[in-house]
Each structure stands twice: as structure tokens, then as C-alpha cells.
VEXVEX-930839 format. One line per 10 residues: number of its first residue (from 1); their letters; for each residue x, y, z of C-alpha. Coordinates in nm, 2 decimals. Example, Ala and Ser with C-alpha at 12.3 -4.5 7.8 and 13.67 -1.06 7.14 Angstrom:
2
1) AS) 1.23 -0.45 0.78  1.37 -0.11 0.71
This chain:
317
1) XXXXXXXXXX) 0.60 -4.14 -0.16  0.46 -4.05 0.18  0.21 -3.82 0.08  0.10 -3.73 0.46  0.42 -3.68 0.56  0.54 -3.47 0.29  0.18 -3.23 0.37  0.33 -3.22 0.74  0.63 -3.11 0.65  0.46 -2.83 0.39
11) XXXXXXXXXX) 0.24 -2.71 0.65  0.51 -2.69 0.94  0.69 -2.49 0.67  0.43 -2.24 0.58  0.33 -2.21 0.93  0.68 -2.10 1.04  0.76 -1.86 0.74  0.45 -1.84 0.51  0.21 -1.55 0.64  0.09 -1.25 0.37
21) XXXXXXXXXX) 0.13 -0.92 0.44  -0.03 -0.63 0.27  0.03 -0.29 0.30  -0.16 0.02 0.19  0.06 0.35 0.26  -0.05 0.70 0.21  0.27 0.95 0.07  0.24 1.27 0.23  0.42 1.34 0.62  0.34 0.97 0.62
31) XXXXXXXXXX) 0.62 0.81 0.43  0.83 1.13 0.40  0.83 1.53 0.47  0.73 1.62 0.17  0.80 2.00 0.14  0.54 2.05 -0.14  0.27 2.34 -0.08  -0.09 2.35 -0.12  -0.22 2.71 -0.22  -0.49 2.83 0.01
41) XXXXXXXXXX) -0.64 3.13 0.11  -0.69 3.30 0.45  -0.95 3.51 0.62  -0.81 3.85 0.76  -1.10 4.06 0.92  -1.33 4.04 0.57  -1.06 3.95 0.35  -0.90 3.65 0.23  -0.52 3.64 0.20  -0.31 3.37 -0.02
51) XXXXXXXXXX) -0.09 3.16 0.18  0.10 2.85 0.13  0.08 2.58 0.38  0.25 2.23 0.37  0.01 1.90 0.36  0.06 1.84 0.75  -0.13 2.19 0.82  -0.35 2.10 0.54  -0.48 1.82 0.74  -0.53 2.02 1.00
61) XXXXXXXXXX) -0.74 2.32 0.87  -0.90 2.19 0.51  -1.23 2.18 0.71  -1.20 2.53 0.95  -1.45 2.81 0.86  -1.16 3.08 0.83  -0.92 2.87 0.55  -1.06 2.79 0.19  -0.83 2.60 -0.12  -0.72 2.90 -0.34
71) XXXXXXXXXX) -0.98 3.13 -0.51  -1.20 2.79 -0.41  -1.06 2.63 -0.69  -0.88 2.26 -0.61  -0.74 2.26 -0.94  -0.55 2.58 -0.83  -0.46 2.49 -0.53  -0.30 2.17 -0.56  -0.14 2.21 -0.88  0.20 2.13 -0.77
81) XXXXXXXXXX) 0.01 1.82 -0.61  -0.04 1.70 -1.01  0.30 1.74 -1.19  0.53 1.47 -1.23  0.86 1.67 -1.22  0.76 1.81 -0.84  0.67 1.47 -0.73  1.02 1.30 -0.77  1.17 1.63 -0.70  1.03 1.68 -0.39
91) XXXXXXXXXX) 1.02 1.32 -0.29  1.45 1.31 -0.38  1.54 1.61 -0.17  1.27 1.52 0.11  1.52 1.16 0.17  1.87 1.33 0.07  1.74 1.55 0.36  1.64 1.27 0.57  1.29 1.43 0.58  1.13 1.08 0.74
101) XXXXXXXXXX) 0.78 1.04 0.82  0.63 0.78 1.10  0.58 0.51 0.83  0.91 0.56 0.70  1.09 0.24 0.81  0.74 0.04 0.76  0.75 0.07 0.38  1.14 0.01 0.39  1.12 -0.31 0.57  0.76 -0.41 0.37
111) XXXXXXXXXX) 0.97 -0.37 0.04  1.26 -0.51 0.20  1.07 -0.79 0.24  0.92 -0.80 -0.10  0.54 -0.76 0.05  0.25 -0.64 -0.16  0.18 -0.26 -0.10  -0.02 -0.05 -0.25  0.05 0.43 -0.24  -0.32 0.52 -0.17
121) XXXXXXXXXX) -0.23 0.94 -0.18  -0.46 1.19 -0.23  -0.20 1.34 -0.50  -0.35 1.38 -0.87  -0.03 1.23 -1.03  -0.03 0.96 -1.31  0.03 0.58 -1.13  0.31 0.58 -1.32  0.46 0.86 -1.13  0.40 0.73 -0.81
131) XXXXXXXXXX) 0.54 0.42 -0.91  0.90 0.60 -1.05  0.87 0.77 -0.71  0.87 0.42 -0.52  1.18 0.35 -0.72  1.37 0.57 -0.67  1.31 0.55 -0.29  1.46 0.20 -0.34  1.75 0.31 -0.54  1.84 0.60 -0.26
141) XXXXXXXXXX) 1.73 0.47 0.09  1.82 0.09 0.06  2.18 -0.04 0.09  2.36 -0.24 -0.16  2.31 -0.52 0.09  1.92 -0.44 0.16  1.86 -0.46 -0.20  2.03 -0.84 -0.27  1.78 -0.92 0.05  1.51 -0.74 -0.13
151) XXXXXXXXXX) 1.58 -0.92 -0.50  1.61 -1.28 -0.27  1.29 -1.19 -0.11  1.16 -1.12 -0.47  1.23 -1.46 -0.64  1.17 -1.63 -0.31  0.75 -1.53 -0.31  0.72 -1.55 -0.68  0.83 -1.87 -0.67  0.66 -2.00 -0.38
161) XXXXXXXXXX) 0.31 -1.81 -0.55  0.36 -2.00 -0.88  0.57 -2.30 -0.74  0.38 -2.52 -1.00  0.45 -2.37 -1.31  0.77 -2.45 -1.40  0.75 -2.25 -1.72  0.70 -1.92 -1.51  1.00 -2.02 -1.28  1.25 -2.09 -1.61
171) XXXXXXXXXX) 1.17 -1.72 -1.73  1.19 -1.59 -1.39  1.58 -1.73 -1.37  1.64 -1.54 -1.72  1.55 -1.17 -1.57  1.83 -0.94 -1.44  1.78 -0.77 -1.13  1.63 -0.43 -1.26  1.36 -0.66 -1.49  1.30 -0.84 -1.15
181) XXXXXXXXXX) 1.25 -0.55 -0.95  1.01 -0.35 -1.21  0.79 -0.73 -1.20  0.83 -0.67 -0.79  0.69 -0.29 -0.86  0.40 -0.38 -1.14  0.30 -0.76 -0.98  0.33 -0.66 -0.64  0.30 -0.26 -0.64  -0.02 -0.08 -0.68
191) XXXXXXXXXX) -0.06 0.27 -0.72  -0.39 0.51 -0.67  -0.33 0.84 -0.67  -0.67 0.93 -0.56  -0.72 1.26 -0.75  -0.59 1.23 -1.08  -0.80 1.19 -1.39  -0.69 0.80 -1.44  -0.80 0.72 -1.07  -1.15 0.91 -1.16
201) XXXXXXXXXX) -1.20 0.71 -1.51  -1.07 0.37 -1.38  -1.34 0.40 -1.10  -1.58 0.63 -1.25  -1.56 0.87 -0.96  -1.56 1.27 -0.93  -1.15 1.39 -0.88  -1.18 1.74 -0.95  -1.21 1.78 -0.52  -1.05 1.46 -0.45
211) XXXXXXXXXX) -0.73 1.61 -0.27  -0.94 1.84 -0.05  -1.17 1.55 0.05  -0.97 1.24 -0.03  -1.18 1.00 0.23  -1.41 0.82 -0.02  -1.17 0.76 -0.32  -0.92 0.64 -0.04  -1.21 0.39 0.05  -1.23 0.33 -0.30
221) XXXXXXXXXX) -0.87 0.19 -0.35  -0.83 0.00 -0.05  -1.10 -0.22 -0.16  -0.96 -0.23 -0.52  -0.62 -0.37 -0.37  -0.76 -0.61 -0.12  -1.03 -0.75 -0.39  -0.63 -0.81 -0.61  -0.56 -1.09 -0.35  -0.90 -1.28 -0.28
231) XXXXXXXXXX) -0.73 -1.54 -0.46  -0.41 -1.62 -0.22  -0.58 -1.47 0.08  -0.81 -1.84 0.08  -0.55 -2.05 -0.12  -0.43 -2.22 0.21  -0.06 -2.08 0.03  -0.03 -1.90 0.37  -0.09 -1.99 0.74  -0.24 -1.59 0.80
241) XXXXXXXXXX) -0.34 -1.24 0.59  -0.27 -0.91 0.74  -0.34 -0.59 0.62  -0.20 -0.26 0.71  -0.33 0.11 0.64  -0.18 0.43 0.79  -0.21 0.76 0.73  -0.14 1.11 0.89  -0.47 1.26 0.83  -0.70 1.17 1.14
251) XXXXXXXXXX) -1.02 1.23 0.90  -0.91 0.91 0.64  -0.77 0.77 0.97  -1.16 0.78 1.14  -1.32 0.71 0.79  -1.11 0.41 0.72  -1.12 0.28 1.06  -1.50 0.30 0.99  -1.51 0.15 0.66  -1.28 -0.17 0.73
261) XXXXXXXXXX) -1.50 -0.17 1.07  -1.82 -0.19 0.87  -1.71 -0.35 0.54  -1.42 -0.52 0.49  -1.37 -0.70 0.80  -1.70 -0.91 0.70  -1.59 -0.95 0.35  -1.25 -1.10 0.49  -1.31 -1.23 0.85  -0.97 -1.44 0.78
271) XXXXXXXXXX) -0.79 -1.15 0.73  -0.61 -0.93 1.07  -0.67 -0.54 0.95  -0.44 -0.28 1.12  -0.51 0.08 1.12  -0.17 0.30 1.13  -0.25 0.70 1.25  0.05 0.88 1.19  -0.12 1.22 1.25  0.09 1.44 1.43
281) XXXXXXXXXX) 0.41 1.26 1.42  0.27 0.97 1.62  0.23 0.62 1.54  -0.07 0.47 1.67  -0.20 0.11 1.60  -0.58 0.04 1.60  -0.63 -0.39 1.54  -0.99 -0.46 1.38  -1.11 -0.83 1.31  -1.40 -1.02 1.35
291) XXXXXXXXXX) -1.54 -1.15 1.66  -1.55 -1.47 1.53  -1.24 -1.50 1.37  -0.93 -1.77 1.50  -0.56 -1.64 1.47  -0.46 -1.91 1.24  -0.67 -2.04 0.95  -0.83 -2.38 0.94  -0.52 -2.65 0.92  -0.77 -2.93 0.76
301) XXXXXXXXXX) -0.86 -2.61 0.49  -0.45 -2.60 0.46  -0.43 -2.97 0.44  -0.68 -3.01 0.16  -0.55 -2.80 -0.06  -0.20 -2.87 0.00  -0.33 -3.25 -0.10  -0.50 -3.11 -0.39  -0.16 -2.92 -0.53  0.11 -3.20 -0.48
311) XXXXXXX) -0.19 -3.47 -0.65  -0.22 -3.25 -0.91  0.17 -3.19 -0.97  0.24 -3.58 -0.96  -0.04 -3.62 -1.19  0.16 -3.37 -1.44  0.44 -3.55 -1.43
């Protein structure tokens, strides 16, 4: 066997098709129109009036002298922001009603696609919810024809990410396509729903304001997802890393731009970071990476550990 020319071929391969993409999406006027309310109060001459305002005008006045949460209570105020029933209530009539947000077709097409992606929301929900929620987006908004592409795409990364073990490959081949797509959802799918009590305990973090100020916790979980793929991100398994963040509200926008800026970048210099700002309908693209950083990872780094797996699958045989 020509082991050189059998690495060539690899490489040309995962050059052509083999780049990972990561996406980190935030729910909320991002993904969809959500027409849940946050309960707030507002200041008439010397007194303060309860109003209701949707989570687009939230972003807009959570930090303006004359608008406070309700009663300044969080837990009040965004109570409809922690119960599972609104959550997939509001997210099923916000797509019968074709309520679409700027990063609408992104997170179709990244799930299309079978990518990893991550729901960073400042929502107090269980994972779990979120994660039901994501589901049913898939069962209402893809076509019967996007979801065979979507189950291909499935098979076709898990198998290339475990392309040595054919144990995991038999069992995969055994799954039906809803067991396939919940492994898609909990392998591939992470969930932090940056106010809730399990997000606060996981991380050992204060929630009880998190929706009112979600920057930090937001910080928080993009780091927890990216740390998830340290692993594949220097594998050589793919020719380039990418990951995406948007969000509508131009304060996690500016905090995140920082924080990747500042931290990330340098803990990942192989890895292409794009900010998304969604914030008032737009969609605006922001590219951070390191100044010292190539397009394309080192081909010897790809050739030595390509050399490495097909030595050490010949060797199990």
C-alpha cells in the first residue's frame, strides 16, 4: 500500500469538504419574533407605571434611567421568560407566523448541515426546554427533503469524527432517524439558558439578574462550548475552525466582541471567530483572528497526524 499517496488523497479530501463550523445563536429577535413580554415598569412624572414590552425594546431600554424590571424584581419580571409551556408556545406560533429573525436562515442551514451549535439565551428555562424548542423548529421549518439532507449530513460527520471505531459506526447503522437526530441534538447541540438555576449551579454563577444583565453568563457559555471542541479543533480531522456568535442585543454584541478580542482569539489563534449583530433587524459581520494566524492550518501538522491514524488502523487489523 502507498501510504503517501493514500495521505494525498485524505488531505485533498479534507481540504475540499472538511472544515468545522461552530455556531453559538442567541433565541430572542435573533432566531425568531418571539412575542413573549418582559414586565417592566415606567416613570410618569414621579410615578412608575407597569408596562409590558417585548425583548427587542428590552434591549433597547434595560439600562435608561426612566425604565426599571417590575417592582425591581427580575424574578417578576421575566417570569414568562422561565416556564417551559411559554417557551415552545411562543416559539411554535412565532414560525406558524413566519415571525423570522436575522439569524433565522443561519441556524436552518447550520442544522441543515448537521454543524455543532450551541442556544446561548438569556432565558431562565431548563436546557432541556431549549433543546425541545430546537426540535420542534426542525420538525416545522425544514422540508421532508431538508431533513433526509440533514439526517445524511448527520451520519456523514459522525462517521468521519469516529471513522476508526468501527464498533461506534455498527451501532450508528442500527438507529432510526428520530434516535439519530436526538444524538445530532445531545452530541452536537448545547444548550445555556443563561439565567436559569441549572446554568447558575453548573457554573457556580449568580442568575437571579442574569436576564437583565446576561453579558457575563453569555461569556461564560461561549467558552464552555468552544473548550467542548479543543479536541477536533487541533486533530488535523479538518483543514479550518470557524466560529460564529450573533446576537440582537448590541451590549452582548460589544461585550462579546471584547471578550473573543481579548480571550479567546489567543486561546485558539487557529480558529476564524465571527461576530453576528443582529440588533435592529440588521445583520452585521465583525471577523476577529489573530495577527499571526494563516487561513489554512499547517499541512505537515495534517500530514502527521493523518500518518499517525491510517498506521495505527493497519496496525489494528
Amino acid at each position: 500500500m502507498n501510504h503517501k499517496k493514500l495521505v494525498r488523497e485524505i488531505l485533498l479530501e479534507m481540504k475540499s469538504n472538511r472544515k468545522l463550523r461552530l455556531y453559538a445563536f442567541d433565541w430572542d429577535d435573533n432566531i425568531l419574533q418571539m412575542p413573549t413580554k418582559i414586565k417592566m415598569d415606567q416613570k410618569v412624572g414621579k410615578r412608575w407605571k407597569p408596562i409590558e414590552v417585548s425583548t427587542e425594546k428590552f434591549a433597547e431600554i434595560r439600562t435608561e434611567p426612566d425604565y426599571r424590571v417590575r417592582n425591581n424584581n427580575p424574578k417578576e419580571a421575566f417570569i414568562d421568560f422561565t416556564l417551559p409551556d411559554t417557551f415552545l408556545r411562543d416559539s411554535k406560533e412565532a414560525i406558524l407566523k413566519n415571525k423570522k429573525s436575522p439569524s433565522f436562515n443561519k441556524f436552518k442551514e447550520s442544522l441543515i448541515y448537521a454543524n455543532p451549535f450551541s442556544i446561548i439565551t438569556a432565558r431562565g428555562h431548563n436546557p432541556e426546554v431549549l433543546k425541545k424548542g430546537v426540535k420542534m423548529f426542525i420538525h416545522l421549518v425544514l422540508s421532508p427533503e431538508e431533513k433526509e439532507k440533514m439526517l445524511e449530513n448527520i451520519i456523514d460527520t459522525l462517521k468521519h469524527e469516529n471513522e476508526f471505531s468501527d464498533d461506534f459506526i455498527e451501532k450508528l447503522e442500527y438507529l432510526d432517524k428520530n434516535q439519530i437526530l436526538d444524538l445530532y441534538l445531545d452530541e452536537k447541540g448545547d444548550y445555556y439558558p443563561v439565567s436559569s438555576p441549572e446554568f447558575g449551579e453548573r457554573f457556580g454563577l449568580e442568575v437571579s439578574g442574569g436576564a437583565a444583565n446576561p453579558e457575563h453568563n453569555k461569556k461564560v457559555a461561549l467558552a464552555d462550548f468552544i473548550s467542548k471542541y479543543d479536541d477536533l479543533i487541533r486533530s488535523g480531522k479538518y483543514v479550518s475552525a470557524s466560529l460564529g456568535f450573533s446576537d440582537d442585543d448590541p451590549r452582548n454584541v460589544k461585550a462579546m466582541i471584547e471578550f473573543v478580542r481579548n480571550e479567546l482569539s489567543r486561546m485558539y489563534p487557529e480558529v476564524k471567530f465571527i461576530i453576528q449583530d443582529t440588533s435592529e433587524g440588521g445583520y452585521t459581520k465583525i471577523h476577529i483572528e489573530t495577527d499571526n494566524k494563516e487561513e489554512e492550518l499547517n499541512e505537515g501538522i495534517i500530514i502527521e497526524n493523518l500518518i499517525n491514524r491510517i498506521v495505527s488502523k493497519i496496525k489494528s487489523k
